[in-house]
Each structure stands twice: as C-alpha cells, then as structure tokens.
C-alpha positions, 0 to 999 in steps of 0.5 A, spaced: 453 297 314 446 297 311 441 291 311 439 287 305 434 288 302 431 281 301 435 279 307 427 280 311 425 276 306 430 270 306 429 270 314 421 269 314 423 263 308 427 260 313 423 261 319 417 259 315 418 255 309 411 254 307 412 261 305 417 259 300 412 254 296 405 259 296 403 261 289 399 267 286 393 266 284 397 266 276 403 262 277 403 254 275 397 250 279 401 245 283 400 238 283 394 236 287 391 228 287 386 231 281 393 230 278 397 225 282 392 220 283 386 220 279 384 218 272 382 221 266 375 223 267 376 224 274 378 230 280 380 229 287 374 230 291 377 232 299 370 232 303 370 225 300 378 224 299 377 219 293 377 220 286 370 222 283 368 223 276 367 230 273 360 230 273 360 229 280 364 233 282 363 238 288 368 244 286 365 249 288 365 255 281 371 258 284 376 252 286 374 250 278 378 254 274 384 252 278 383 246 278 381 246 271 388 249 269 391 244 273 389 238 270 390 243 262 397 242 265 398 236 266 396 235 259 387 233 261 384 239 256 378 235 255 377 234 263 379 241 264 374 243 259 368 238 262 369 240 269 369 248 266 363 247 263 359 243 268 359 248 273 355 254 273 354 259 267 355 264 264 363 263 266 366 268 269 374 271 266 378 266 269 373 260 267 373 263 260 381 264 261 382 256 262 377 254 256 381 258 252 388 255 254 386 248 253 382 248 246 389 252 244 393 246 248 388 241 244 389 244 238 384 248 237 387 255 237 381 258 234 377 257 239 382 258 243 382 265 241 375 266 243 374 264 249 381 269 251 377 275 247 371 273 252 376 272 257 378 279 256 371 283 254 369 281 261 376 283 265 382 287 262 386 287 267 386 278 267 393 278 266 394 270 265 389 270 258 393 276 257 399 272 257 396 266 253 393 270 248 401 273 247 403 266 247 397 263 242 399 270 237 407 268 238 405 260 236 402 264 229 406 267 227 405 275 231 409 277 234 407 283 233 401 282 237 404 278 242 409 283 244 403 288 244 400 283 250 406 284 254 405 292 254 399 291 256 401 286 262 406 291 263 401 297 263 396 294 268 401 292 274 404 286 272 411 287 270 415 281 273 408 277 275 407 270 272 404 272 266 409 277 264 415 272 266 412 266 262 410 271 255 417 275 257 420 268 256 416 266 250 418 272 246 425 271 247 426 264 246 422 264 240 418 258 242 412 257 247 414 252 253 407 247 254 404 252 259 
C-alpha cells in the first residue's frame, strides 16, 4: 500500500508542532507584544522587553517592515507608517509595500497605490504588493486589473502562496477582508 503523500508532513507536525505555527515571510504577522501589549505609538522593544515609543525604536531596517504590517493589521496605520518612515531611507520593496497597505487601509487609496507601484518598480517578483495591489483594484471597481495581478502572482511562482490565496479569495467573494 503506498504512503501518503502528506503523511511525512503530518508526522513532523506531530513530532514537532512548532513547525505547525511557522510562517512565510508573506502570511498574516502573528500578534506580538507590539500588538498585544503596547499602546499606540509604541512597539515592543525585546532587548529592553518593554514598550517604547516608535521613534525610539531599535528595529532594525529589516525587522521593520513586519513589524509595520503587523501593527497595519491590527488596524495602527499611522504607527505602521511612523515606524517605516523612521527607519532608514531610501525604503526598500517590503517597506514601501506596508506604506501602501496602510495608507490604502487609512483611506488613502491614491497613495496607497504609489507606494505599491514604487513597491513594484523596485521588485517585480513582491508577490504580497501584487496581492494588495489586486486587492486595492477589486476595492475600485477593476476587476479586470485585479484578475491581472493574480496571473502575475501565478506567473512568478506563486501559485497557492499567501498572496495568491488572499487575492484568490477576494476575487471570488467580491469583497476585500481587512487584510
């Protein structure tokens, strides 16, 4: 009788479920003190293991943009955008990424699309600005561009990533979940 082919899989996450709870670099931030402990304005700091305004933070350029797209998720736009923009310059792809998420999620949807354009022209292959990109032109009414995105995800390797699952969902229930 042959093995199933996820049976491996199942077996590691049984002997090790830690393995269960690891995420890519694209899939949903898990809550963190930043979002479970501090206030607005503040991050969590792990050296000091206290709270600390953003501008003191000691994050380093790449801790920040997922720390930013955490607090974005948890509905701190303008703490995600204050602790991108208090880091180093110019931003980088993922950076730019998170600007364009939490402007669109504040309501700025123009500039929003910006900082995903300027996500993109640094690098093509960022699947998650793909995804929100899609994701802002389903909230306008493009579903044609939105659909486009998705062929691009699919196009780069990420077919049944995050991003392609997220903008995938969208599409096929017509709205956009706050994320």
């Amino acid at each position: 009788m042959p093995i199933h082919p996820n049976l491996p899989l199942l077996a590691a996450i049984l002997a090790f479920p830690s393995l269960a709870l690891a995420v890519g670099p694209e899939d949903p931030p898990p809550p963190s003190p930043t979002t479970t402990t501090c206030e607005s304005g503040m991050v969590w700091d792990t050296e000091l293991e206290r709270c600390v305004t953003i501008r003191d933070s000691t994050l380093s350029p790449a801790d920040r943009p997922t720390v930013a797209r955490e607090l974005a998720y948890a509905g701190r736009f303008d703490d995600a955008i204050a602790l991108i923009e208090g880091g180093p310059r110019p931003f980088d792809s993922a950076a730019l990424t998170i600007l364009g998420y939490a402007h669109r999620q504040a309501g700025r949807m123009g500039l929003g699309l910006h900082y995903y354009d300027a996500a993109l022209t640094a690098d093509p292959d960022n699947l998650l600005a793909r995804a929100y990109l899609g994701q802002a032109h389903l909230l306008a009414g493009n579903r044609g561009l939105a659909e486009a995105e998705r062929l691009e995800i699919r196009a780069r390797g990420g077919a049944g990533t995050w991003p392609d699952r997220a903008l995938s969902d969208a599409l096929d229930q017509g709205f956009v979940e706050d994320y």
